[in-house]
C-alpha positions in Angstrom: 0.0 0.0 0.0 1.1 3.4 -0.8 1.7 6.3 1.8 1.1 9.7 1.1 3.5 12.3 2.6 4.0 16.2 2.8 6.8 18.4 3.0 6.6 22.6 3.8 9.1 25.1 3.5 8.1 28.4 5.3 10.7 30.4 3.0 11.9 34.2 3.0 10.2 35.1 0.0 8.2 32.2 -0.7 5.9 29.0 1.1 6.7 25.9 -0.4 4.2 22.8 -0.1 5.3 19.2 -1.9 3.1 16.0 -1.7 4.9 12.5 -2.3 3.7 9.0 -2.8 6.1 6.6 -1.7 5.1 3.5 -3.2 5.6 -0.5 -1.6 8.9 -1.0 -3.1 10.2 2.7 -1.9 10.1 4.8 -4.9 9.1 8.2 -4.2 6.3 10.2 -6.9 5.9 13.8 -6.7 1.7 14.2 -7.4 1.7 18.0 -6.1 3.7 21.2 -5.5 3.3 25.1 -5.1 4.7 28.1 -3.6 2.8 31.1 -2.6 5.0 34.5 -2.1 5.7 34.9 2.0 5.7 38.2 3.2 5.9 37.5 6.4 9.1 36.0 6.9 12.8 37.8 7.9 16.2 36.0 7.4 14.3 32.7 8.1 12.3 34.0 10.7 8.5 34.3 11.2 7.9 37.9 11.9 4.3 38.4 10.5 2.2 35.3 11.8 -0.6 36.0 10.2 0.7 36.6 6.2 3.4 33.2 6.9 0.3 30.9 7.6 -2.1 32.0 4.9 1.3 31.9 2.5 2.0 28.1 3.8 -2.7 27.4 3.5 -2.2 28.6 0.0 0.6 26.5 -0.7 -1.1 23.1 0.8 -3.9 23.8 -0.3 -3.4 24.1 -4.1 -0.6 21.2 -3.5 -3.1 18.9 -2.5 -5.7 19.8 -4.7 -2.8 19.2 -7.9 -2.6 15.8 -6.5 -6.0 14.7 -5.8 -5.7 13.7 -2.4 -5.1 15.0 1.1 -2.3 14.7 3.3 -2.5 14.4 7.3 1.1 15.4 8.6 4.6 17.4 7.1 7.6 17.2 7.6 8.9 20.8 7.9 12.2 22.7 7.3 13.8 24.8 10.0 16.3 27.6 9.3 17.1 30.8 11.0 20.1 32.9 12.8 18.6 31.3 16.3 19.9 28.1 15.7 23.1 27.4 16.8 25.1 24.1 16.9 27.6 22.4 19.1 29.6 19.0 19.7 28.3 16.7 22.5 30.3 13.7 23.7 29.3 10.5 25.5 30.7 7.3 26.2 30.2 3.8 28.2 32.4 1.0 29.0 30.9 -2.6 27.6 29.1 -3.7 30.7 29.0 -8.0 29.3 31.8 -10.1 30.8 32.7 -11.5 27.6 33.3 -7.4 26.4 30.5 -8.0 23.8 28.7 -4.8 22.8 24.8 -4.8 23.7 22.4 -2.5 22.4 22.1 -0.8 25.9 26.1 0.0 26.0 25.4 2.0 23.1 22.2 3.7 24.6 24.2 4.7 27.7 26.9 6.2 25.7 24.2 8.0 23.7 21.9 9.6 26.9 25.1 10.8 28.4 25.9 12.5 25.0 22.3 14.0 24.8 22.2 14.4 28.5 23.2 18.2 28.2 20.4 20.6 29.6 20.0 23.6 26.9 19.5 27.0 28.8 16.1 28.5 29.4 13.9 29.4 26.5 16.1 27.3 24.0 15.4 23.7 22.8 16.8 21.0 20.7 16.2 20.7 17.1 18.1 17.4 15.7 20.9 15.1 17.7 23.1 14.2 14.3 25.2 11.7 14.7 28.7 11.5 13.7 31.0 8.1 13.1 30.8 5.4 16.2 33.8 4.8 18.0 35.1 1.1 19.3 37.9 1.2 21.2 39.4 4.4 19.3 37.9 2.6 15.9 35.1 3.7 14.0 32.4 1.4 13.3 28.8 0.6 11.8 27.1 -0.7 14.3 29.3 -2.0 17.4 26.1 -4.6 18.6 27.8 -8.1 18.7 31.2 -7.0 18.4 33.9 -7.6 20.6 35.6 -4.5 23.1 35.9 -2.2 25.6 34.8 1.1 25.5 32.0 2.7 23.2 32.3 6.6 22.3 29.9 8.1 20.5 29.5 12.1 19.7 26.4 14.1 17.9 26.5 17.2 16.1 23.5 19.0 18.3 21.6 22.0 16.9 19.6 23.9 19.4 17.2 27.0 18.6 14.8 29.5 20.3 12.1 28.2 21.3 9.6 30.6 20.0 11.0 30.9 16.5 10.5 27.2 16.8 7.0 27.4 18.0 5.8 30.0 15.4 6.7 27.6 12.3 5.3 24.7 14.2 2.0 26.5 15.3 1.7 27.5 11.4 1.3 23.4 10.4 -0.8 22.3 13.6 -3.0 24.7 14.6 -3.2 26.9 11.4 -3.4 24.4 9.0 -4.7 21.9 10.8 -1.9 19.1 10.5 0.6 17.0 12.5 4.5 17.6 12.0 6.0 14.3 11.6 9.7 15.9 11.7 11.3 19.2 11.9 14.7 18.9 9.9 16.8 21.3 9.4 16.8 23.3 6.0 20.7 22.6 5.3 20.1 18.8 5.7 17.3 18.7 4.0 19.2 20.6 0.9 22.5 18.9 1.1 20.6 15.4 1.4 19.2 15.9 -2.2 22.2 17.7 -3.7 25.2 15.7 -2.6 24.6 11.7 -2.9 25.6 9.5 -0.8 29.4 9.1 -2.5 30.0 12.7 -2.2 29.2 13.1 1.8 31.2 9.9 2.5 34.1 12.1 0.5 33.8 14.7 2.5 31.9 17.7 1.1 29.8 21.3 1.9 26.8 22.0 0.7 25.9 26.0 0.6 22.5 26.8 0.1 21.8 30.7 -1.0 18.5 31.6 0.3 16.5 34.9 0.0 16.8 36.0 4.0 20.0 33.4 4.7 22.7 31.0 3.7 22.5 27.4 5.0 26.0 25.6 5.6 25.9 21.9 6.1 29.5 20.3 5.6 30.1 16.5 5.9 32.9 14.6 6.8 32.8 10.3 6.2 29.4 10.6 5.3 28.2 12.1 8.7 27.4 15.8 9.4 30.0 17.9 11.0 28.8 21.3 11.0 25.7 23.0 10.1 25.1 26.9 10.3 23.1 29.5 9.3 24.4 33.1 7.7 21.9 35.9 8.1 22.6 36.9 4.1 21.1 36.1 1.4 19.5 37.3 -2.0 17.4 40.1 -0.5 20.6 41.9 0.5 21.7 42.0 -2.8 18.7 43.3 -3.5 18.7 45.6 -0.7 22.1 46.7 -2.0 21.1 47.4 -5.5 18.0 49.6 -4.8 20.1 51.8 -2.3 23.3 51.8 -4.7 21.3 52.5 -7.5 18.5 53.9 -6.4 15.9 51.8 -7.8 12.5 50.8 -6.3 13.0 47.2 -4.5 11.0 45.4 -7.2 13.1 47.3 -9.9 16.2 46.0 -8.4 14.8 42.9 -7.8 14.2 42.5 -12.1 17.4 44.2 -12.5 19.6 41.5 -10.3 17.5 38.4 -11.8 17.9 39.6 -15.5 21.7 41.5 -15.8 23.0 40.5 -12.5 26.5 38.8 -12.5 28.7 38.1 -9.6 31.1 40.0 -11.0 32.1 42.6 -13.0 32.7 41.3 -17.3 34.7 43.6 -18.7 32.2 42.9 -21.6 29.7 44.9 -20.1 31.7 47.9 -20.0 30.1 49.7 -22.2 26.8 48.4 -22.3 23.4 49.9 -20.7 20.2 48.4 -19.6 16.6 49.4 -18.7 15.1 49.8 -15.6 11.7 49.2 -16.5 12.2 48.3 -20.4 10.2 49.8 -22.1 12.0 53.1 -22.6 9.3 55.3 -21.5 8.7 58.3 -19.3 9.7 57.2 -15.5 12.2 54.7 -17.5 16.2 55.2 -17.5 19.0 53.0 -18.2 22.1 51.9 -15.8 25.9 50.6 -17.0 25.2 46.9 -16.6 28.4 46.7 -14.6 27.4 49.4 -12.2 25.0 46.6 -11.4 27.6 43.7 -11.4 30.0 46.2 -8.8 27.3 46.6 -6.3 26.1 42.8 -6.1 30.1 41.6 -6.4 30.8 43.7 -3.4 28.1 41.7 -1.4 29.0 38.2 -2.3 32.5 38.3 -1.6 31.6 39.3 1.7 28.9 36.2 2.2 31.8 33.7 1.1 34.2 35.7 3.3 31.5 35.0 6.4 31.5 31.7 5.4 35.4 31.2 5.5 36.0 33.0 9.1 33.0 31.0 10.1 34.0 27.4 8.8 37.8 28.3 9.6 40.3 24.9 9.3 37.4 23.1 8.4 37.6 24.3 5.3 40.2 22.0 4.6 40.9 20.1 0.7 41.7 16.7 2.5 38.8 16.3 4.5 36.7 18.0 1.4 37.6 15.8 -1.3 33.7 15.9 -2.6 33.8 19.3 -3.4 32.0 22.2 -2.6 28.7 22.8 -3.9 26.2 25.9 -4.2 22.6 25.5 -4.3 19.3 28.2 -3.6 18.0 30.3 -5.7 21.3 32.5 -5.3 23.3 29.7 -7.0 22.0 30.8 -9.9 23.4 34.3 -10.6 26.1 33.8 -12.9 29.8 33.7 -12.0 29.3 33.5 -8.0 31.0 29.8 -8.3 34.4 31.2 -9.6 34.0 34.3 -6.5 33.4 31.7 -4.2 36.2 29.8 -5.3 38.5 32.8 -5.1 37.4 33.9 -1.5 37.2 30.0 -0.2 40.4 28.6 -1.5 39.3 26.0 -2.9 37.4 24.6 -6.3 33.5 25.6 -5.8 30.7 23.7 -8.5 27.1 24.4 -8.4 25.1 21.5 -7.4 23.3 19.5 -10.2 19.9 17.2 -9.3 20.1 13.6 -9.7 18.1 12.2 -12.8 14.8 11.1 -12.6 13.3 15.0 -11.5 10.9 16.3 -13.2 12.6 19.2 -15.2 10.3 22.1 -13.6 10.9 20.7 -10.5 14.5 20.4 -10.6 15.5 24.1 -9.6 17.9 25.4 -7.3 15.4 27.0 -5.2 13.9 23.8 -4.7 16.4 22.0 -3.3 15.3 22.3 0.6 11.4 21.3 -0.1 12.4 18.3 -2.4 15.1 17.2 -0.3 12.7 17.0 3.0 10.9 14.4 1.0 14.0 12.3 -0.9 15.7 12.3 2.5 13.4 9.6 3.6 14.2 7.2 0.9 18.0 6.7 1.6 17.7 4.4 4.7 20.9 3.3 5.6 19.9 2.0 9.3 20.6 2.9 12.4 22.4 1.4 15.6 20.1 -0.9 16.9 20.0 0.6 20.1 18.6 3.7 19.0 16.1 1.6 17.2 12.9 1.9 19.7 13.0 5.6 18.4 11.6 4.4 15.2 8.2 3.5 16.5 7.8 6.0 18.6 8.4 8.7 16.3 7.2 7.4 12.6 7.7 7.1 9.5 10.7 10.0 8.7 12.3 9.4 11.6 13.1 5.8 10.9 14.7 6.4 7.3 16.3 9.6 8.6 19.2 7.4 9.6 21.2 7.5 6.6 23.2 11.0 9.2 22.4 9.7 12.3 19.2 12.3 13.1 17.9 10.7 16.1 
């Protein structure tokens, strides 16, 4: 029997709604998807209650009417400058005589990891683990195998509590749905743009939103850091209405059709249309004037980026590449600027066949990955397994990183 499944993406400038049919033998069939402009979002962040939740209705709504059926619960993506990220560390000494590894030495080790209280007002999003350690060793799954000592760390991303609310009261009591998971919007992303071969390589996925930039960087095939940079398209944007003095939606139409990330000496000469149709009210710019403003902006995103991700950044550990996705990735040129600024090679991501052509957009990377995250089940330990009932369907095929 089939199963129908939702994803949502409360966006900066746009709601996002996806409906799925994952079929008996695990193939996953997109049967609806729409986006409704969000005005009521800032750098990730619900600031206008009322305009987010009728942007996300919208979006469902026509979703599930494109598919001809209803769904009953979403998973939703989380972004935001309130979450933050940090290492926690447990670990437990194999408690058999014969120093066989049960499945409650590795749930000790994991509690004391997770056993960390967060500070008032703040709460945990995901637990994401990273490589199991026997005896100094990494392993699979340690159950049955013979040693001492079990050490185990997760990648933990905490966030406010009321930002976290907001988006969830926008699915449950707005809409009227249950939120099977809340995943992070960089996981989500990364999962659908870099395969399996790539995050076991090492690789960092950046993912150029409209309010904010989503870092999610792997290393063995297990997340190691996730963050969020509070710039994104908008600013450029911002920049060029201010620089060029422009009306917002001007700039906007200016930046989407002549923008590059950098200056082409081509361009020198050339002129372009504000409006375009070269009447009263109309005037032309230098095309690069508009290159120089948005230029100035990206180096300094990638430059946040570096001082943020520091030695991380590092070629041997990266050996999958970094790769740029969001509806910023698409402004020509800003893989050879990121390059420059990051030190290393920089490629924008590409979808894996199969996608439906209009689907298979940049932008769309975070909605569509909520939903293709669930088909990659690579397991988890089995004592974290009595999680899986408890907390459904995504949850158990979210092991391919560790989410717990």
């Amino acid at each position: 029997m089939s199963k129908i499944i939702g994803a949502v993406e409360i966006g900066t400038s746009k709601a996002k709604a996806l409906v799925g049919e994952v079929t008996e033998n695990g193939s996953l069939s997109i049967v609806g998807m729409a986006s409704r402009p969000n005005e009521g979002m800032r750098k990730g962040e619900i600031v206008n209650f009322r305009k987010a939740a009728d942007a996300v209705h919208a979006s469902l709504e026509e979703a599930e009417k494109m598919s001809g059926t209803t769904v009953d619960s979403v998973y939703l993506a989380q972004t935001g400058t309130h979450l933050r990220g940090e290492m926690l560390s447990g670990s437990a000494s194999v408690s058999s005589s014969d120093n066989r590894v049960s499945a409650s030495d590795l749930t000790r080790a994991s509690k004391e990891a997770k056993h960390r209280q967060q500070e008032e007002g703040r709460s945990y999003v995901n637990h994401i683990r990273t490589p199991i350690l026997l005896d100094g060793n990494p392993v699979e799954d340690p159950v049955g195998m013979i040693g001492k000592k079990i050490d185990l760390s997760y990648w933990t991303v905490y966030g406010n509590d009321q930002a976290i609310r907001q988006a969830l009261h926008v699915i449950t009591n707005y809409a009227g749905l249950e939120v099977t998971d809340l995943i992070l919007s960089s996981i989500a992303s990364s999962t659908m743009m870099a395969g399996p071969d790539l995050r076991r390589a090492g690789a960092l996925v950046i993912d150029l939103g409209a309010g904010v930039t989503d870092l999610s960087l792997y290393r063995q095939g297990f997340v190691a850091y996730t963050g969020v940079v509070p710039v994104g398209g908008d600013h450029v944007t911002g920049d060029l209405s201010m620089g060029l003095r422009v009306l917002e939606p001007y700039a906007e139409k200016l930046k989407i059709e002549h923008g590059k990330a950098s200056p082409d000496p081509s361009d020198a000469n050339e002129d372009v249309w504000i409006i375009g149709n070269k009447t009263i009210g109309d005037r032309s710019i230098p095309r690069k004037a508009i290159s120089d403003v948005i230029h100035v902006r990206i180096v300094e995103l990638f430059e946040i980026i570096s001082k943020e991700l520091g030695d991380l950044l590092d070629p041997d550990e990266l050996k999958g590449g970094i790769l740029l996705t969001g509806g910023g990735s698409k402004l020509p040129g800003i893989e050879n600027v990121a390059s420059k600024v990051l030190g290393m090679p920089v490629r924008k991501a590409t979808f894996a066949p199969g996608i439906d052509p209009q689907l298979a957009t940049p932008e769309n990377a975070t909605v569509l990955g909520l939903l293709h995250y669930g088909l990659e089940d690579h397991g988890r330990p089995i004592g974290e397994k009595e999680d899986e009932a408890r907390r459904g369907f995504f949850s158990k095929l979210a092991g391919m990183v560790g989410i717990s």
